[in-house]
VEXDREN-2710 file (C-alpha; in Angstrom, 1 decimal):
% VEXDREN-2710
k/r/px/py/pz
1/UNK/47.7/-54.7/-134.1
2/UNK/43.9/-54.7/-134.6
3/UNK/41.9/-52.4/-132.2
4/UNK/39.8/-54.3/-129.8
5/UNK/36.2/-53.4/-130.0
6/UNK/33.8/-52.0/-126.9
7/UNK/33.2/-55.7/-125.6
8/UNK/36.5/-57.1/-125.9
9/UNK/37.2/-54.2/-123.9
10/UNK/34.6/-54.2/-121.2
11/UNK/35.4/-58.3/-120.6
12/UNK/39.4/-57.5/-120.2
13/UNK/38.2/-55.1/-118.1
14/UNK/36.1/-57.4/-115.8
15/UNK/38.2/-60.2/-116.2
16/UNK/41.3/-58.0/-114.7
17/UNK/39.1/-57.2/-111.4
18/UNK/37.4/-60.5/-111.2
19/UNK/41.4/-61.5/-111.0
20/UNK/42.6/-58.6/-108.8
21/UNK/42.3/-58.8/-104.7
22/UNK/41.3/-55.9/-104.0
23/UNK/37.5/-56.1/-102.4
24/UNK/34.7/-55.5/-104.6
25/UNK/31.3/-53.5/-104.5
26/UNK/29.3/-56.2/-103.3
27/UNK/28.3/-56.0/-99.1
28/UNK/30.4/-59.2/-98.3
29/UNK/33.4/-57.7/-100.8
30/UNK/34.3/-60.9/-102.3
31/UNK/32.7/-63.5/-104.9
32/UNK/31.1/-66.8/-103.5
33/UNK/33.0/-69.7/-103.7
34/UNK/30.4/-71.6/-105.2
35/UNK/30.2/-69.0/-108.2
36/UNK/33.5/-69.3/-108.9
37/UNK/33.4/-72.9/-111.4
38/UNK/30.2/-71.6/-113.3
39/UNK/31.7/-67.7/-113.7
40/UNK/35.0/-69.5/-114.8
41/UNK/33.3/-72.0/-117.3
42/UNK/31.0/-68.8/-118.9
43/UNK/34.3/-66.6/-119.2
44/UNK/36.4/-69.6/-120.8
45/UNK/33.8/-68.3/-124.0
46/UNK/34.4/-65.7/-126.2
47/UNK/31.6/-64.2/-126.3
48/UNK/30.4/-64.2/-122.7
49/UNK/31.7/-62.4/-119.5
50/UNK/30.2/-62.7/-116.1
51/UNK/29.3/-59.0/-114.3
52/UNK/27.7/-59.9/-111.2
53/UNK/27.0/-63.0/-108.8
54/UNK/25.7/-64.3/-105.6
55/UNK/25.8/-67.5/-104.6
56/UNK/22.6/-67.6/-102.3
57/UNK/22.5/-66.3/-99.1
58/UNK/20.5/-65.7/-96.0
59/UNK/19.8/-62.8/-95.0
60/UNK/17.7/-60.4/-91.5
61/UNK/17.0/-56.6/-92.9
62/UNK/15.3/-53.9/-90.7
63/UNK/13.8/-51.7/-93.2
64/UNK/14.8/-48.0/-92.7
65/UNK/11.9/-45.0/-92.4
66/UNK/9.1/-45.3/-94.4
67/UNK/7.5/-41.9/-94.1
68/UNK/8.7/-39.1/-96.9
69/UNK/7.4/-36.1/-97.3
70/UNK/3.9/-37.6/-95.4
71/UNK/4.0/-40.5/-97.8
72/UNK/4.0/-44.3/-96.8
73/UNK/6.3/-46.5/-98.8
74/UNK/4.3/-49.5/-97.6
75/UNK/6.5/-52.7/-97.8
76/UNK/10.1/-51.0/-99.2
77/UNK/12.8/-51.2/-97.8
78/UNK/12.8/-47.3/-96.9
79/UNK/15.7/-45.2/-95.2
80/UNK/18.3/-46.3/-92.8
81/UNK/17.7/-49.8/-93.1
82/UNK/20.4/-52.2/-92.1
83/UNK/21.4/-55.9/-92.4
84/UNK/21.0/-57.3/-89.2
85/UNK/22.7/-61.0/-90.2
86/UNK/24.0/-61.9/-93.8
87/UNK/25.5/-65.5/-94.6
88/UNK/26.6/-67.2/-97.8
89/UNK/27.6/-70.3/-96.1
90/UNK/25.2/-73.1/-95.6
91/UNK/27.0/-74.3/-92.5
92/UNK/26.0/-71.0/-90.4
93/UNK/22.3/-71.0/-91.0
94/UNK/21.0/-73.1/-87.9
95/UNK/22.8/-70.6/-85.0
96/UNK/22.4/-67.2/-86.4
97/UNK/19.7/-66.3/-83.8
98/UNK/21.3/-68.0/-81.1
99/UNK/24.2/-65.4/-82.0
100/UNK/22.3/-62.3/-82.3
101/UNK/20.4/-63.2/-79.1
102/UNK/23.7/-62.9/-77.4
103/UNK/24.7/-59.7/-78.9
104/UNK/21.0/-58.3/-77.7
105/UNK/20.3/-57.7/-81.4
106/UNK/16.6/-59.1/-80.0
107/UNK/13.8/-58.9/-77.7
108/UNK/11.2/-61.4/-77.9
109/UNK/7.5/-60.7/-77.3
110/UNK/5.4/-63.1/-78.1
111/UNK/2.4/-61.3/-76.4
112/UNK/1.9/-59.0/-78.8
113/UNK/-1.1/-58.3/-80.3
114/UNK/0.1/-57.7/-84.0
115/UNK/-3.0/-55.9/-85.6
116/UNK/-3.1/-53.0/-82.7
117/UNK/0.3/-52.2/-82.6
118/UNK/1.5/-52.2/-86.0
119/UNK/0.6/-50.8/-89.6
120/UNK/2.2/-49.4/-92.4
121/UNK/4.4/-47.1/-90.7
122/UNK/6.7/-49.5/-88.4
123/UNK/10.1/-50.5/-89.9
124/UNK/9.3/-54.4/-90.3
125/UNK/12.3/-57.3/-89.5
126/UNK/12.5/-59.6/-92.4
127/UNK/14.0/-62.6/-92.7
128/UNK/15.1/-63.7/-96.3
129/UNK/16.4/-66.1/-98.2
130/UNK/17.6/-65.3/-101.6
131/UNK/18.9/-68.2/-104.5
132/UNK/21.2/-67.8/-107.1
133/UNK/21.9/-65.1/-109.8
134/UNK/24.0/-64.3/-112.1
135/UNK/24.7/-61.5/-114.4
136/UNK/26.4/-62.7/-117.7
137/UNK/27.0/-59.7/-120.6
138/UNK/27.4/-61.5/-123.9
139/UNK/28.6/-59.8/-127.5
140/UNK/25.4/-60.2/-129.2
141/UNK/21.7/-61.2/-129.5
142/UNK/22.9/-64.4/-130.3
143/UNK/24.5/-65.2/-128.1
144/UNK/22.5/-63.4/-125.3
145/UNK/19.4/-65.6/-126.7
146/UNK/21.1/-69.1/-126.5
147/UNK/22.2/-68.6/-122.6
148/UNK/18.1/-67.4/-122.2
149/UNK/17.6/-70.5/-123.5
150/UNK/20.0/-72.7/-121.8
151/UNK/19.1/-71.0/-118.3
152/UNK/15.0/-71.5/-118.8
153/UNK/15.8/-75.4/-119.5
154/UNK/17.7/-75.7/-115.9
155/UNK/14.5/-73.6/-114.1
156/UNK/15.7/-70.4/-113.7
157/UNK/12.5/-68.9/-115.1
158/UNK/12.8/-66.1/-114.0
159/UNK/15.9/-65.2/-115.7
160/UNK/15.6/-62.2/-119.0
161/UNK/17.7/-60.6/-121.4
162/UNK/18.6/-57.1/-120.6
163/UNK/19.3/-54.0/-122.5
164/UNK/23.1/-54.4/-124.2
165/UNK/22.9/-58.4/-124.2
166/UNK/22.9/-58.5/-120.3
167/UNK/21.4/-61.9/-119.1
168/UNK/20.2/-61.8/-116.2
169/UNK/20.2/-65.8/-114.7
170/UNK/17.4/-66.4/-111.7
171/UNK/15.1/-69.1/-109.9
172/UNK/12.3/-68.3/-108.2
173/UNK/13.2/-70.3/-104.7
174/UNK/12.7/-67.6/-102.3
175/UNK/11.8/-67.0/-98.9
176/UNK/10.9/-63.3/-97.6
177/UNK/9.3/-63.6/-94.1
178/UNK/8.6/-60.6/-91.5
179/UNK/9.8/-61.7/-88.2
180/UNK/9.5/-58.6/-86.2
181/UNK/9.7/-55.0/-86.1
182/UNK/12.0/-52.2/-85.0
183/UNK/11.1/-50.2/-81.8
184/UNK/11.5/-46.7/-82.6
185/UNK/11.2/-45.6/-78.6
186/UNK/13.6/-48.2/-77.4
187/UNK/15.3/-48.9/-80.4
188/UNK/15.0/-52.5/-79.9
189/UNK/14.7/-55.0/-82.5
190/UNK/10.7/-56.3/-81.2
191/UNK/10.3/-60.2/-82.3
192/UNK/6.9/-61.2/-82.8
193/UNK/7.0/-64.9/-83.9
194/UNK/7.9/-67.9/-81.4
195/UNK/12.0/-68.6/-81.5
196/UNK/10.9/-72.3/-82.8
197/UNK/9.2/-71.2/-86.0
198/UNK/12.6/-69.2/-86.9
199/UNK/14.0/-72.8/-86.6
200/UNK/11.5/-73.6/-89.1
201/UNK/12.4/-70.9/-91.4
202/UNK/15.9/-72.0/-90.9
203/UNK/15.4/-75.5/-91.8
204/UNK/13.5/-74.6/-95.1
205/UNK/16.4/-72.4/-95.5
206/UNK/18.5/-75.3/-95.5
207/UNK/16.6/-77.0/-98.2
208/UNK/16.5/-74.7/-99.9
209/UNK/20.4/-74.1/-100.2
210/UNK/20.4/-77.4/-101.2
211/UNK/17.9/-77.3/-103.9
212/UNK/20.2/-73.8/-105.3
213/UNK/23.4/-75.7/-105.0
214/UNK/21.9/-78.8/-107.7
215/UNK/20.6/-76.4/-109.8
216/UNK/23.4/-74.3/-110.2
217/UNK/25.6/-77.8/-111.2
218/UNK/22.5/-78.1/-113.5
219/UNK/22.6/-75.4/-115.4
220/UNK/27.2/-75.5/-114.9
221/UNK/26.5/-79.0/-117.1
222/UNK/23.6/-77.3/-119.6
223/UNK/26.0/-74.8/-120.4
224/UNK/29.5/-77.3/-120.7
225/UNK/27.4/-79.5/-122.7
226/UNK/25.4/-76.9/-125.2
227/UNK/27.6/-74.1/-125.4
228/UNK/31.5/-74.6/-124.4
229/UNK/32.1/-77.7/-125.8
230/UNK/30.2/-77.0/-128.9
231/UNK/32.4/-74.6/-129.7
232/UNK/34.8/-76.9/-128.8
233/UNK/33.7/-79.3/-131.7
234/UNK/33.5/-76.0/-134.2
235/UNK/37.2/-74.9/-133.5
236/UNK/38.7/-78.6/-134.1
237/UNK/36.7/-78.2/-137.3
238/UNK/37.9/-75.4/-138.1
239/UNK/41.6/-76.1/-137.9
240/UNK/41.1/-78.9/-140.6
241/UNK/42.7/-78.2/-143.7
242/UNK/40.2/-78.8/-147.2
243/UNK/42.9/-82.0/-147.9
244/UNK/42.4/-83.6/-144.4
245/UNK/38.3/-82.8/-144.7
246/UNK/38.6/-84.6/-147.6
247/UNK/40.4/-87.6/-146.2
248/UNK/38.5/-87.7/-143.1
249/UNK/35.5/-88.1/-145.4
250/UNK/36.9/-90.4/-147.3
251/UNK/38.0/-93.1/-144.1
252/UNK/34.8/-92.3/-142.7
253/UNK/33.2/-93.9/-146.0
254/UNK/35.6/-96.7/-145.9
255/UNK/35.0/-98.0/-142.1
256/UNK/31.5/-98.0/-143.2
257/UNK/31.9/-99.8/-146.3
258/UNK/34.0/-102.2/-144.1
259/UNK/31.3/-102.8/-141.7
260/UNK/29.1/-103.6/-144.6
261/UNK/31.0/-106.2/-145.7
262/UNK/31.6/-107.3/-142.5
263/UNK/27.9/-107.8/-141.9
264/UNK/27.2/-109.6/-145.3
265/UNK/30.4/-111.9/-144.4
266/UNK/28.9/-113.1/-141.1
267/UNK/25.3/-113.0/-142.5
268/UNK/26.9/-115.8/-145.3
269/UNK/29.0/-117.8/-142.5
270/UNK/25.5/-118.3/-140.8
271/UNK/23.6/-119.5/-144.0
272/UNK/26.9/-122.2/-144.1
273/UNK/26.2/-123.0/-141.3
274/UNK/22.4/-123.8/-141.6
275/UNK/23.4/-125.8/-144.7
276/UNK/26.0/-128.2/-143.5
277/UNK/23.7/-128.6/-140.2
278/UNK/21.0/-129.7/-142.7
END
């Protein structure tokens, strides 16, 4: 029995956990539902195996502590941060806030005056919405090139090929918003915008989703059509014996001779035809 090299390896590998039910690493612990047909087409090839995947998702982070060692990390995400709301599914976008209102997760103040009150230091709210990506680790440059390819034709431009043949797939459709900002004397969560423009941001969020989900059956078709079934087309090839290449050749060059013939015959039949008319 032949020794499997490192990738064969490392796909069995992923393929066994992708399989298992235990949760994985990701925050939600499972894969999207709406990953699942494209990271089951991709793994179908040799050559490819899918490591990572998010469907889309919307998402409310309070950035953690900005301050280190008297340094401001203006704009990251800092220390102690935490996910206020996180949804995959397109369904719960529109009540979110209603939700966290409820559970006191928010105090509006509209009032504020913004450039008084806040600077580099405060821990900002930020409401986000992130498309598609996908990871994809193929067996060589080749292969990691003609994916690249296949992604950039569907839009996802900002996808790139990694170190050891990783592709990484991605669209820039983004959204990445600061809502508000977190209270370090009260430890309230402080909103600064109206409630109506988060239902704005939720309805372009909705789009959006919308515009992720037909690009990901995009680029599902691209890579059926270009890679899987091409492949496909090589194997039946393949299986062909020199004898039945050979007769395969030779029918094909006998149906066309046919449909020469054929042609002449009906081009004469019309010439008859003109004649006995005349």
């Amino acid at each position: 029995m032949s020794k499997q090299n490192a990738f064969d390896q490392k796909k069995q590998a992923i393929l066994k956990e992708i399989n298992s039910l235990q949760p994985d690493l990701s925050p939600k612990g499972t894969i999207d539902e709406l990953c699942l047909p494209i990271m089951r087409l991709i793994n179908s090839h040799i050559d490819m195996v899918t490591t990572s995947s998010c469907s889309g998702r919307l998402s409310v982070f309070a950035e953690g502590t900005k301050m280190i060692k008297g340094v401001t990390k203006v704009g990251g995400k800092g220390e102690g941060g935490r996910w206020l709301y996180v949804s995959h599914d397109y369904n719960k976008i529109s009540n979110w806030f209603l939700e966290a209102k409820k559970e006191n997760q928010f105090r509006v103040e509209s009032s504020i005056d913004i450039s008084s009150r806040l600077d580099g230091n405060n821990r900002y709210i930020l409401y986000k919405y992130e498309p598609f990506i996908l990871h994809v680790k193929c067996r060589d440059f080749a292969m990691a090139s003609k994916l690249y390819n296949v992604a950039m034709s569907c839009g996802f431009r900002e996808s790139g090929i990694g170190s050891n043949f990783l592709v990484g797939i991605r669209i820039n459709i983004k959204l990445d918003v600061p809502i508000g900002y977190v209270d370090e004397v009260k430890g309230d969560n402080v909103l600064f915008v109206d409630p109506k423009y988060i239902e704005l941001l939720d309805l372009l969020t909705l789009t959006k989703f919308e515009e992720n989900v037909k690009k990901m059956q995009d680029l599902y078709n691209k890579i059926e059509e270009e890679i899987i079934n091409e492949v496909k087309d090589i194997l039946i090839e393949r299986k062909l014996t020199k004898d039945e290449i050979r007769e395969k050749k030779i029918n094909e060059g006998l149906a066309r001779q046919r449909k020469i013939q054929e042609e002449r015959l009906n081009s004469l039949s019309s010439e008859t035809e003109k004649i006995s008319i005349k």
